[in-house]
N, C-alpha and C positions, 0 to 999 in steps of 0.2 A: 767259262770260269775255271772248270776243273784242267784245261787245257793251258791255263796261263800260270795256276797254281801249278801243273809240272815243270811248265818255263821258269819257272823262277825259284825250284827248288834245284831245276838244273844248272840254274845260276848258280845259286847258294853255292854248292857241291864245288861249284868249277871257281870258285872267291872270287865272281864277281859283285858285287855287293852295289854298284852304283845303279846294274840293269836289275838286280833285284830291288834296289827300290823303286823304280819305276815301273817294273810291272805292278808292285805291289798299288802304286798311285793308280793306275789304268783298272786294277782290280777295285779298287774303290771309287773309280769316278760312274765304273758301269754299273755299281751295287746303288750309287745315288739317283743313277738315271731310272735305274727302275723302281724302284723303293717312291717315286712322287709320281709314278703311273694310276693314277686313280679312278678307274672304268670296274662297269660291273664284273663282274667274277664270269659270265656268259660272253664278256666282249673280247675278252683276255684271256680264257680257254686256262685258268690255270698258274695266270701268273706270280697269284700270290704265295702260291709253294713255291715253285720256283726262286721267287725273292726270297724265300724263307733258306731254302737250299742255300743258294749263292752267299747267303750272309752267313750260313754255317760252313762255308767253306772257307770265304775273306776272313773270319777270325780264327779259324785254325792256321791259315798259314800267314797271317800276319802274327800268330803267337810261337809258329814253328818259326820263322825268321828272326824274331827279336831273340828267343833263346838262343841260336845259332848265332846272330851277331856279336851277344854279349860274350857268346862261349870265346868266340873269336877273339873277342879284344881281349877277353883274360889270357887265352893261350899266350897273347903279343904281348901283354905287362910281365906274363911269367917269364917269358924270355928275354926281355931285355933285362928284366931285374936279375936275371941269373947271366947275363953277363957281365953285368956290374958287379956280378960277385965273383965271377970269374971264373964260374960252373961253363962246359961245354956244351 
């Protein structure tokens, strides 16, 4: 997880925003698979940290993404609007 969260903040960095959202989707389909794993705590060695981790990480950077995207499209409104105004 923490491997896919740096692919996709490398994304982010580099604007592509279409494979950031799909890692973000693959980020959250593996947080679902494990999160309905329901065996004893002795069968799974641990997995319920683990999911506890991974989902503290899926909401960090699904919250570092969505700020970076909104950032994004304001930057793109502030520039078109300043060339409607005829700012450089």
């Amino acid at each position: 997880m923490g491997e896919l969260r740096r692919h996709l903040l490398d994304s982010l960095r580099g604007g592509d925003i279409a494979r950031c959202e799909s890692t973000l989707a693959a980020m959250s389909d593996v947080y679902d698979v494990l999160v309905t794993m329901d065996y004893p705590e002795a069968v799974t060695a641990g997995l319920r940290r683990t999911t506890d981790a991974i989902r503290g990480i899926l909401e960090r950077t699904r919250g570092d993404f969505t700020t970076s995207y909104v950032q994004r499209r304001l930057e793109q409104r502030l520039d078109e609007f300043g060339k409607r105004l005829g700012s450089p």
